[in-house]
CHARMM internal coordinates of N, CA and C (Angstrom, degrees):
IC EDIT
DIST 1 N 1 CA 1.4514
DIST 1 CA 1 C 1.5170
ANGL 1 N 1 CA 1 C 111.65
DIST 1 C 2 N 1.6769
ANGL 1 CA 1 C 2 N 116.76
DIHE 1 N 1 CA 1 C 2 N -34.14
DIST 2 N 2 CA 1.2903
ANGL 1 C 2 N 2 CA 109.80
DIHE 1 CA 1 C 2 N 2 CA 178.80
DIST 2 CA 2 C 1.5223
ANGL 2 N 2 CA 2 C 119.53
DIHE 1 C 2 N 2 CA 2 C -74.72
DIST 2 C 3 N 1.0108
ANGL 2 CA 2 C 3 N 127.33
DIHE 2 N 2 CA 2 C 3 N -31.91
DIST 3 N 3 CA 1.1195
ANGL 2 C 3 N 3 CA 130.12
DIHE 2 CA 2 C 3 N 3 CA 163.01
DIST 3 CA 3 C 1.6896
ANGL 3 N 3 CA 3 C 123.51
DIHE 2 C 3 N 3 CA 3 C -48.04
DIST 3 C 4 N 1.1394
ANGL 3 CA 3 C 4 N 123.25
DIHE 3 N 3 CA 3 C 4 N -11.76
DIST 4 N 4 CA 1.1964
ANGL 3 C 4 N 4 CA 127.43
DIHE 3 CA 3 C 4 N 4 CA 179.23
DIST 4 CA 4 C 1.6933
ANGL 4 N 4 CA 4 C 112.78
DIHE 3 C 4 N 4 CA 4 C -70.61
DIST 4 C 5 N 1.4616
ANGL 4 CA 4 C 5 N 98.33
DIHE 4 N 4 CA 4 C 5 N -34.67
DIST 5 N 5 CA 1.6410
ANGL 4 C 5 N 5 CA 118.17
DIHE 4 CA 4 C 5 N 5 CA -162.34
DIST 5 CA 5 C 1.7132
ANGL 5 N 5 CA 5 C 97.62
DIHE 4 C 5 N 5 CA 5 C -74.87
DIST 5 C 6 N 1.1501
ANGL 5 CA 5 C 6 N 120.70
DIHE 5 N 5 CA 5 C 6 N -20.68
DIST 6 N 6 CA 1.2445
ANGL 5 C 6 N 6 CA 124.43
DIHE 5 CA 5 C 6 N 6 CA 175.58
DIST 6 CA 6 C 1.3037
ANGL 6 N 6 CA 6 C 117.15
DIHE 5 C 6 N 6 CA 6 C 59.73
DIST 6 C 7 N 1.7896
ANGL 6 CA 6 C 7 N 133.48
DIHE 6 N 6 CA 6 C 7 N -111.33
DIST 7 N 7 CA 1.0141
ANGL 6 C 7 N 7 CA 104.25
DIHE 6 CA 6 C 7 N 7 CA -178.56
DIST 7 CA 7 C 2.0473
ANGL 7 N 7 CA 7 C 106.77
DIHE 6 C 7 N 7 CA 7 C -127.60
DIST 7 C 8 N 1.5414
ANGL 7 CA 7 C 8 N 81.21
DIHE 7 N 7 CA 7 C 8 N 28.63
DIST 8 N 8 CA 1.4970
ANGL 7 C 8 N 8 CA 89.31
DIHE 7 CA 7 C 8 N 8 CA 169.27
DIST 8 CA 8 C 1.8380
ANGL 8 N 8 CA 8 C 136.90
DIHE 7 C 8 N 8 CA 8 C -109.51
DIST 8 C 9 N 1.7138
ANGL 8 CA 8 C 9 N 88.45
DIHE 8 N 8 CA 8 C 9 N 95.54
DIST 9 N 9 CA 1.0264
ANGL 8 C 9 N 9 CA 141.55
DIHE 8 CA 8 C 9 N 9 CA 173.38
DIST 9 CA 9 C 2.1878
ANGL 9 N 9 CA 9 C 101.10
DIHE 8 C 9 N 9 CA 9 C 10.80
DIST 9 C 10 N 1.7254
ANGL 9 CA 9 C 10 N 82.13
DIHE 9 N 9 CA 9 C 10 N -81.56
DIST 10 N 10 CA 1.7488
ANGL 9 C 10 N 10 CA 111.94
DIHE 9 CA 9 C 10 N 10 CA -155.07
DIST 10 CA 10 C 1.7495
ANGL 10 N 10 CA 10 C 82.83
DIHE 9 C 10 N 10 CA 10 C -70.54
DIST 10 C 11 N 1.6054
ANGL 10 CA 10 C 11 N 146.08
DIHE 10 N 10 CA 10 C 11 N -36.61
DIST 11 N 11 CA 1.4479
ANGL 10 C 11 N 11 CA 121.44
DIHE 10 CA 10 C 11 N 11 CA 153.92
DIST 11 CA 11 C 1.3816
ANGL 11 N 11 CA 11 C 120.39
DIHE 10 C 11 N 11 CA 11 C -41.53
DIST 11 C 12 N 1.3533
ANGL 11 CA 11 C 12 N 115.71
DIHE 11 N 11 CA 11 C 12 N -84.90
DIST 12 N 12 CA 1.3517
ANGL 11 C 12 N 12 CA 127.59
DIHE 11 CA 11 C 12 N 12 CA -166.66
DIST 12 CA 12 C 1.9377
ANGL 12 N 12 CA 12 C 107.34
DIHE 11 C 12 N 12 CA 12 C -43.60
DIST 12 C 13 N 1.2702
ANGL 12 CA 12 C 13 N 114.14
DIHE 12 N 12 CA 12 C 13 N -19.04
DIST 13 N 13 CA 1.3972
ANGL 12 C 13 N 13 CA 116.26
DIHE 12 CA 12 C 13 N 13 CA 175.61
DIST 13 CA 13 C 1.8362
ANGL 13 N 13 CA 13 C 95.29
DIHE 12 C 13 N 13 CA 13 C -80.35
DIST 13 C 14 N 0.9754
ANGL 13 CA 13 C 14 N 135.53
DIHE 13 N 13 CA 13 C 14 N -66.24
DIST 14 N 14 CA 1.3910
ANGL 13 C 14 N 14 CA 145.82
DIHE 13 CA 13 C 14 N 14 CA -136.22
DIST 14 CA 14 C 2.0334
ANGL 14 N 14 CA 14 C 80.45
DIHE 13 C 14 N 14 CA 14 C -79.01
DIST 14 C 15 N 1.3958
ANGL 14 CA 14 C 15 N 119.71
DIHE 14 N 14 CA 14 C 15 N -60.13
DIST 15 N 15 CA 1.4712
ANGL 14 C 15 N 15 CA 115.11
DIHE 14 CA 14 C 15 N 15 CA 168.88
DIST 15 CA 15 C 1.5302
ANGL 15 N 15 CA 15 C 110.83
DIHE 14 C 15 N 15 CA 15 C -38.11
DIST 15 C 16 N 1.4410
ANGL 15 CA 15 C 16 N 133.29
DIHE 15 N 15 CA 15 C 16 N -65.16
DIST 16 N 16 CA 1.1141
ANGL 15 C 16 N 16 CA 126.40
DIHE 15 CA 15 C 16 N 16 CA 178.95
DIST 16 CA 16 C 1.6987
ANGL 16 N 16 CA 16 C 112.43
DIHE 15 C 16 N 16 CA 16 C -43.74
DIST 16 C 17 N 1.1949
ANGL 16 CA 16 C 17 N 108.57
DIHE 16 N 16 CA 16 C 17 N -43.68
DIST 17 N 17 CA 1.9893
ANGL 16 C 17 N 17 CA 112.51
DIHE 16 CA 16 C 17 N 17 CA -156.29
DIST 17 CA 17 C 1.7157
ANGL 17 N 17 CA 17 C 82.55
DIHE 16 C 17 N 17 CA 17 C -73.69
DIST 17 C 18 N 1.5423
ANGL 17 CA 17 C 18 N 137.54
DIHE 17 N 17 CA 17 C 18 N -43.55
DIST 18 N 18 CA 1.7570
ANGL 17 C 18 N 18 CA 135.94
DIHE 17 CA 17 C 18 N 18 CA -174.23
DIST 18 CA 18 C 1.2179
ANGL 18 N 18 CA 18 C 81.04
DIHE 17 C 18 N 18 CA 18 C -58.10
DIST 18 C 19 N 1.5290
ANGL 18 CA 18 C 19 N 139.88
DIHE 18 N 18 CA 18 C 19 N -66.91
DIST 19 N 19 CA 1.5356
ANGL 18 C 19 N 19 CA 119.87
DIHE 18 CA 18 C 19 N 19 CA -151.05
DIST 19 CA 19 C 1.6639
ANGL 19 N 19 CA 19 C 115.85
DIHE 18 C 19 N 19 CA 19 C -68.43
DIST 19 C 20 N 1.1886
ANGL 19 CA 19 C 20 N 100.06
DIHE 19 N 19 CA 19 C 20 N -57.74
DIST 20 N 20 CA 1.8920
ANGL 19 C 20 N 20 CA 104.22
DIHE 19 CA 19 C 20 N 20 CA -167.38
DIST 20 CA 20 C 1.9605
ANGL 20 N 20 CA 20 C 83.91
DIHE 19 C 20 N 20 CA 20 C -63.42
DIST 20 C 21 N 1.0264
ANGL 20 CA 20 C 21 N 141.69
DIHE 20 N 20 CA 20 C 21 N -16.06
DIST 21 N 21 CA 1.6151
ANGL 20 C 21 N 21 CA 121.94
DIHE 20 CA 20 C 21 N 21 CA 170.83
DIST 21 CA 21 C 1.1753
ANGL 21 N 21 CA 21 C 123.40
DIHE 20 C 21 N 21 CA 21 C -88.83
DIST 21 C 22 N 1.7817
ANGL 21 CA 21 C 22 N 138.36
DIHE 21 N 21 CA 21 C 22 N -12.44
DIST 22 N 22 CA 0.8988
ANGL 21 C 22 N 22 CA 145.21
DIHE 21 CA 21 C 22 N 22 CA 104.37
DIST 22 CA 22 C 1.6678
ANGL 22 N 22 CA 22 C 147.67
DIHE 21 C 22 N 22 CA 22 C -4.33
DIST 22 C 23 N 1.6397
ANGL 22 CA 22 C 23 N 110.84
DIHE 22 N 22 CA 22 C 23 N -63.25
DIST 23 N 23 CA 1.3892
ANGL 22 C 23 N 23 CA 130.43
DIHE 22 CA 22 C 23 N 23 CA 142.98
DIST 23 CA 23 C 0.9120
ANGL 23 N 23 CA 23 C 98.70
DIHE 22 C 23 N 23 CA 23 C -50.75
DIST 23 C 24 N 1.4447
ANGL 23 CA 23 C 24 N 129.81
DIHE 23 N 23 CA 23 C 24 N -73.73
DIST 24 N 24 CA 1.8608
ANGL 23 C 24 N 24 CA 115.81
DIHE 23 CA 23 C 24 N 24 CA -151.39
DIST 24 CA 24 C 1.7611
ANGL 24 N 24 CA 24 C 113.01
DIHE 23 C 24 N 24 CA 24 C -64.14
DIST 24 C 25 N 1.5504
ANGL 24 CA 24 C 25 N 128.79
DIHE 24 N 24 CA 24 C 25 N -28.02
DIST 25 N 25 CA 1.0954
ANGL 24 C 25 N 25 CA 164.23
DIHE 24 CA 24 C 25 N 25 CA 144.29
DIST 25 CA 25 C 1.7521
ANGL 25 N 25 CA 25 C 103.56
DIHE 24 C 25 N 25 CA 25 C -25.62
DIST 25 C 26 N 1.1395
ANGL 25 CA 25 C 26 N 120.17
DIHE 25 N 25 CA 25 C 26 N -61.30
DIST 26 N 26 CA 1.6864
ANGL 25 C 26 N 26 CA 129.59
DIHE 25 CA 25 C 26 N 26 CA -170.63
DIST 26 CA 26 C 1.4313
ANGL 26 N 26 CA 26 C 94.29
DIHE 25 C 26 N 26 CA 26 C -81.84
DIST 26 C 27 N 1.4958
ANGL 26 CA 26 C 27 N 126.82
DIHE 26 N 26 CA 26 C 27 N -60.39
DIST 27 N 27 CA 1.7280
ANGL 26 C 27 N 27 CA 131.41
DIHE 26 CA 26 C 27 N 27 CA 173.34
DIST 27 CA 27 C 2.0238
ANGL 27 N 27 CA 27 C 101.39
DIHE 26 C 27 N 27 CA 27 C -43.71
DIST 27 C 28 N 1.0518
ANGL 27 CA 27 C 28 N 103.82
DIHE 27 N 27 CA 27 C 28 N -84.09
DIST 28 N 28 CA 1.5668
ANGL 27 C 28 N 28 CA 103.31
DIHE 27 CA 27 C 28 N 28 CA -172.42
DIST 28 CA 28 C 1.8000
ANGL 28 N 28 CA 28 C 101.42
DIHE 27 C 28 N 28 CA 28 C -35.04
DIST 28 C 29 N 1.6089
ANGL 28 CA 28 C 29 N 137.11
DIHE 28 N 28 CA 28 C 29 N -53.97
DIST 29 N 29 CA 1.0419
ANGL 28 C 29 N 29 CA 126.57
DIHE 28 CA 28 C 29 N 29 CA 178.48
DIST 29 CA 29 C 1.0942
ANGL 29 N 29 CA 29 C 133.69
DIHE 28 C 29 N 29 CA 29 C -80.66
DIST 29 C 30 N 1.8752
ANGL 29 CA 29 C 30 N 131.47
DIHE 29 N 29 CA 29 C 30 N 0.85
DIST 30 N 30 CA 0.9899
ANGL 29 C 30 N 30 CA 113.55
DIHE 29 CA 29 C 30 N 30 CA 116.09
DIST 30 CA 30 C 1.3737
ANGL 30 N 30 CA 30 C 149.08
DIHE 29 C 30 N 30 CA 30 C -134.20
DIST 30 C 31 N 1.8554
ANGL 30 CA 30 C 31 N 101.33
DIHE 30 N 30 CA 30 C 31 N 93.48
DIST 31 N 31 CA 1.3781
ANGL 30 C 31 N 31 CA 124.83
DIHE 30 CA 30 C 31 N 31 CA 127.36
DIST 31 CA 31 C 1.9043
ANGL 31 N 31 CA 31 C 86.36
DIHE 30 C 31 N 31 CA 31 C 115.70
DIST 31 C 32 N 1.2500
ANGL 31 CA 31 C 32 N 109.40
DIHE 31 N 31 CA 31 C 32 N 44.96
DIST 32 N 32 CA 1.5229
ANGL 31 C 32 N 32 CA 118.54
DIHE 31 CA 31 C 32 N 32 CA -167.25
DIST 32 CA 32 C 1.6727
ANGL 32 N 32 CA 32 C 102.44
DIHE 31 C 32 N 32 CA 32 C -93.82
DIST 32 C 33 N 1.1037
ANGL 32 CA 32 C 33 N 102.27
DIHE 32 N 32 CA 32 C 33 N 99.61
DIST 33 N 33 CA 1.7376
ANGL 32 C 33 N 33 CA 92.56
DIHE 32 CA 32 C 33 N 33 CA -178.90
DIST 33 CA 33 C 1.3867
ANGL 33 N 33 CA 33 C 119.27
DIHE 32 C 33 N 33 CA 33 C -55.08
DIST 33 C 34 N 0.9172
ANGL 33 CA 33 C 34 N 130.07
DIHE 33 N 33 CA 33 C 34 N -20.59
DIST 34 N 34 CA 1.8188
ANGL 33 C 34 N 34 CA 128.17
DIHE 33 CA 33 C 34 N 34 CA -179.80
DIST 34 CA 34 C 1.1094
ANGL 34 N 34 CA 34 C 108.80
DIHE 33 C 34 N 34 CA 34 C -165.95
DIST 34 C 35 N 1.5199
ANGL 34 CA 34 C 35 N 121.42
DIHE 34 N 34 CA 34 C 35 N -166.46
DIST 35 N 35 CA 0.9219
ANGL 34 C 35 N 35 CA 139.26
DIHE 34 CA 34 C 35 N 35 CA -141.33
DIST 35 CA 35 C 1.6904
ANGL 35 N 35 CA 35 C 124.80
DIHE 34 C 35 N 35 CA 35 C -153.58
DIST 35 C 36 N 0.9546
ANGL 35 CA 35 C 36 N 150.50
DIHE 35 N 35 CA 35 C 36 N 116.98
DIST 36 N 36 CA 1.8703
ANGL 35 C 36 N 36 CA 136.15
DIHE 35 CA 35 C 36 N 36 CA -161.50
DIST 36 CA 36 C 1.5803
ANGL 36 N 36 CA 36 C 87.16
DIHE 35 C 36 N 36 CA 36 C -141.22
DIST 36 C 37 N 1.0026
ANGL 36 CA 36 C 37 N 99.47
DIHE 36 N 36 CA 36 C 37 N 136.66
DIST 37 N 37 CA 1.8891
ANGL 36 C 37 N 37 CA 117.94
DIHE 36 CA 36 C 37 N 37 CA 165.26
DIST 37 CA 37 C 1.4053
ANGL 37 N 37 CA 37 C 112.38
DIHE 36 C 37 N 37 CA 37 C -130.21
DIST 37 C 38 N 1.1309
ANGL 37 CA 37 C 38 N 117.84
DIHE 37 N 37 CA 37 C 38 N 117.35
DIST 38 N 38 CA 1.3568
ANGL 37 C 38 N 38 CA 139.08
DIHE 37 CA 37 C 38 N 38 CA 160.18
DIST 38 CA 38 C 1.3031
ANGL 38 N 38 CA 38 C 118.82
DIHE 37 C 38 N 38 CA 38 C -55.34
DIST 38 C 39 N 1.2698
ANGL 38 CA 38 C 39 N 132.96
DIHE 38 N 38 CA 38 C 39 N 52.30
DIST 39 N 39 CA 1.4761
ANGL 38 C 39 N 39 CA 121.92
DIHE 38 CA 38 C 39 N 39 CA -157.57
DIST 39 CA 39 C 2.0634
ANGL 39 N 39 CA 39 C 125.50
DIHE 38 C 39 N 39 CA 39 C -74.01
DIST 39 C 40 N 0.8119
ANGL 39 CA 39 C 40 N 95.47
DIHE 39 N 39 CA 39 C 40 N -14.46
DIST 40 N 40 CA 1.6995
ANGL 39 C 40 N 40 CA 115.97
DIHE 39 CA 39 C 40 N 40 CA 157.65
DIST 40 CA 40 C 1.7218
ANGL 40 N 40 CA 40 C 87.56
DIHE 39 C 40 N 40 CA 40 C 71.61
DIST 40 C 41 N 1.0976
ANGL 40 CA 40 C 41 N 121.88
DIHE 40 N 40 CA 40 C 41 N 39.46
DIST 41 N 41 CA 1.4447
ANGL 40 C 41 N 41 CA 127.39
DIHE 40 CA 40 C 41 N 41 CA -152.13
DIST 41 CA 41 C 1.7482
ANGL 41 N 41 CA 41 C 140.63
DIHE 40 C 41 N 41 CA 41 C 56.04
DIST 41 C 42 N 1.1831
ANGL 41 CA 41 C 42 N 108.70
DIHE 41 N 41 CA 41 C 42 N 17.64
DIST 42 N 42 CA 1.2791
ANGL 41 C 42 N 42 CA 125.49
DIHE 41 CA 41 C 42 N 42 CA -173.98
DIST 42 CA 42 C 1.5567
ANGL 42 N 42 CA 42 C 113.34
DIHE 41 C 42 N 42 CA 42 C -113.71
DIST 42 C 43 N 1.7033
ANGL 42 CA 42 C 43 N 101.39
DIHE 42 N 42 CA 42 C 43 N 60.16
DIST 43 N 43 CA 1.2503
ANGL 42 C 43 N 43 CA 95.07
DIHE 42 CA 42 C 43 N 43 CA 170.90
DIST 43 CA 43 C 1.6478
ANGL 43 N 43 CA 43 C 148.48
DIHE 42 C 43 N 43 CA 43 C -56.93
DIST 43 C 44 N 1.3419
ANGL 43 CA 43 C 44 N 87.62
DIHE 43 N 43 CA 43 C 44 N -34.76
DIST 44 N 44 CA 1.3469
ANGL 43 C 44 N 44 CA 105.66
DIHE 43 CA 43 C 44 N 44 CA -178.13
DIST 44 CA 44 C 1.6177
ANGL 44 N 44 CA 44 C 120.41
DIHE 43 C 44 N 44 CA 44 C -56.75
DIST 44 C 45 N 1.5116
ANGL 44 CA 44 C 45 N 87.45
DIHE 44 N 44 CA 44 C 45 N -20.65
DIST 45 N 45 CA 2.1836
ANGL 44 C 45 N 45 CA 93.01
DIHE 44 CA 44 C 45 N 45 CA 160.59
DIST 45 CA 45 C 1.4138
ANGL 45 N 45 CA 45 C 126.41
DIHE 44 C 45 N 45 CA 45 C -90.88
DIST 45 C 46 N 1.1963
ANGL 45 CA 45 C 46 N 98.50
DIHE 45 N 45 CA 45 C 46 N -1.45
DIST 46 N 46 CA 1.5937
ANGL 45 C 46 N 46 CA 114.89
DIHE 45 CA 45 C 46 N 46 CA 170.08
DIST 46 CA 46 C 1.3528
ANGL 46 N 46 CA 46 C 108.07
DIHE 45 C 46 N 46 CA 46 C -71.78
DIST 46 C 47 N 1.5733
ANGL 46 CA 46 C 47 N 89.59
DIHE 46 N 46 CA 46 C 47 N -65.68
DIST 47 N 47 CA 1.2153
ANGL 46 C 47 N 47 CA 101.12
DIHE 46 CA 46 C 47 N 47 CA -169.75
DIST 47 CA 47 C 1.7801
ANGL 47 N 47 CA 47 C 128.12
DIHE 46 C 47 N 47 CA 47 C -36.43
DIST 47 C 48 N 1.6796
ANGL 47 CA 47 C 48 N 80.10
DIHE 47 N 47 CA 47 C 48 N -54.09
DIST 48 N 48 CA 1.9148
ANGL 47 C 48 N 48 CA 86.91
DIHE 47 CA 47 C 48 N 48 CA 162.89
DIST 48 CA 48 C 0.8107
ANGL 48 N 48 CA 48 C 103.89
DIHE 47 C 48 N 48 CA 48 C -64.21
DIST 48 C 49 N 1.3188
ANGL 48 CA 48 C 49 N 155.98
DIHE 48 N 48 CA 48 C 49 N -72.13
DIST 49 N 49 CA 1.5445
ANGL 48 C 49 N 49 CA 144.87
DIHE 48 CA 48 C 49 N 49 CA -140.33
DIST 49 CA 49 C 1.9145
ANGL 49 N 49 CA 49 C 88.03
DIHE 48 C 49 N 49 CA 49 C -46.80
DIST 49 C 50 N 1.0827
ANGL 49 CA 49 C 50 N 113.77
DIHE 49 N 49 CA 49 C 50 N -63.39
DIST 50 N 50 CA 1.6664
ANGL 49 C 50 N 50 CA 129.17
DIHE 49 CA 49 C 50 N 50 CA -147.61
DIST 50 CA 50 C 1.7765
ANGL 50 N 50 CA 50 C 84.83
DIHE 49 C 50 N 50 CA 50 C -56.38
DIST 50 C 51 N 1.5696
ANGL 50 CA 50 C 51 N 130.36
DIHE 50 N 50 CA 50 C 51 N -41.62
DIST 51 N 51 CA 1.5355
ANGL 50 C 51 N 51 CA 126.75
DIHE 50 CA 50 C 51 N 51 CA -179.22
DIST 51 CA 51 C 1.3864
ANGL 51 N 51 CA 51 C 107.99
DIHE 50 C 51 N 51 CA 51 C -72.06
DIST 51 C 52 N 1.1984
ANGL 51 CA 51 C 52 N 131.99
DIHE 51 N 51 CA 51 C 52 N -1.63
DIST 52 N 52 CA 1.2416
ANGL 51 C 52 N 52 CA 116.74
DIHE 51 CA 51 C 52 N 52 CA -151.43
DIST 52 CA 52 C 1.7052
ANGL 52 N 52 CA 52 C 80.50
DIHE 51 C 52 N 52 CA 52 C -113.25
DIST 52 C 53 N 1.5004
ANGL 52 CA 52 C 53 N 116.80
DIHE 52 N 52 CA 52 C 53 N -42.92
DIST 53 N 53 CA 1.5647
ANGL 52 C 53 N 53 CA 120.24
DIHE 52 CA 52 C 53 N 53 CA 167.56
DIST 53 CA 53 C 2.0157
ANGL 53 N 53 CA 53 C 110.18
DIHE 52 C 53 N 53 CA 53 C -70.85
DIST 53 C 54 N 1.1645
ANGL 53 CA 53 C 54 N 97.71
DIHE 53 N 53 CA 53 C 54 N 2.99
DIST 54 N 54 CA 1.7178
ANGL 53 C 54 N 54 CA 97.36
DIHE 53 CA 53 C 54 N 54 CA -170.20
DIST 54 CA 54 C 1.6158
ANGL 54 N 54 CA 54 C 112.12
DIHE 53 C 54 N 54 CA 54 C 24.07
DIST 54 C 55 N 1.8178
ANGL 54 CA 54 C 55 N 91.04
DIHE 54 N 54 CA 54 C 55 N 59.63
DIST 55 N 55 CA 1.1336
ANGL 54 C 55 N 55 CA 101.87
DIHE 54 CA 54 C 55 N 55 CA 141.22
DIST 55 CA 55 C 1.4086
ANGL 55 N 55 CA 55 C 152.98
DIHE 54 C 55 N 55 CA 55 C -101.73
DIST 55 C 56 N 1.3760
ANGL 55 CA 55 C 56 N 141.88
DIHE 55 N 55 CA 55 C 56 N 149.40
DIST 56 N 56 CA 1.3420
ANGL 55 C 56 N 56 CA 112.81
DIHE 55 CA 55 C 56 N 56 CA -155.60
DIST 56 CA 56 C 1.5662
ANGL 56 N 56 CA 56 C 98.51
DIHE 55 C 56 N 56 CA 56 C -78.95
DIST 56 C 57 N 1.7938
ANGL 56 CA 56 C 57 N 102.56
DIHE 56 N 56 CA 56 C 57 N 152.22
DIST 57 N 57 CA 1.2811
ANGL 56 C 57 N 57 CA 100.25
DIHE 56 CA 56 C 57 N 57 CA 170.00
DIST 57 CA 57 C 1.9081
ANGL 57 N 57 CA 57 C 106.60
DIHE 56 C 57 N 57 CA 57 C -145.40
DIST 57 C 58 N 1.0432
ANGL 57 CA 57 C 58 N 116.21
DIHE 57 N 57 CA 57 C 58 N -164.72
DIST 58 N 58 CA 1.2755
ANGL 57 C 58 N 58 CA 119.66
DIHE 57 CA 57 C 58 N 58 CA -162.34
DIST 58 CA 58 C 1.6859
ANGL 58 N 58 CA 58 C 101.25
DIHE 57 C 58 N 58 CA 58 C -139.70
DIST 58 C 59 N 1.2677
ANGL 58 CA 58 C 59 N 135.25
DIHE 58 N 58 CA 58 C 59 N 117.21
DIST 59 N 59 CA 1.4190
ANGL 58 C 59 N 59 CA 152.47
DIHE 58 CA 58 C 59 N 59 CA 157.64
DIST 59 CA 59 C 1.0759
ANGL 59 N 59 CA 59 C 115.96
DIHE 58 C 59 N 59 CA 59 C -60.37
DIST 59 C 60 N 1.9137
ANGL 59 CA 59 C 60 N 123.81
DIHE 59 N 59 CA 59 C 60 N 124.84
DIST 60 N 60 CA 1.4690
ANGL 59 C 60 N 60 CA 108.06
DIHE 59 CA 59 C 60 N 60 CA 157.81
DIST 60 CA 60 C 0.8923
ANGL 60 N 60 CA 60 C 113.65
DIHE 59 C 60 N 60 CA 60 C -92.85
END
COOR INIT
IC SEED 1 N 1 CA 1 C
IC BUILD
């Protein structure tokens, strides 16, 4: 499937942020006490992920 996105960037990102919010989505429902993101410095995809679960989160 990733290969489809070829070499455009701002898709294959927005595909990644539907999947890991999905996973995190199936974990939280069933019965996942939390949550850890590795963000490799790229918060700002966290961040969505965490809106897309409307979870609370905190901005630096």
């Amino acid at each position: 499937r990733l290969a489809a996105y070829g070499d455009d960037k701002e898709s294959l990102q927005a595909f990644g942020i539907e999947v890991v919010s999905d996973l995190c989505n199936q974990l939280l429902s069933a019965g996942c006490p939390g949550l850890h993101f590795y963000s490799m410095n790229q918060a700002l995809i966290v961040e969505q992920v965490c809106n897309n679960l409307h979870l609370p989160h905190k901005s630096t």
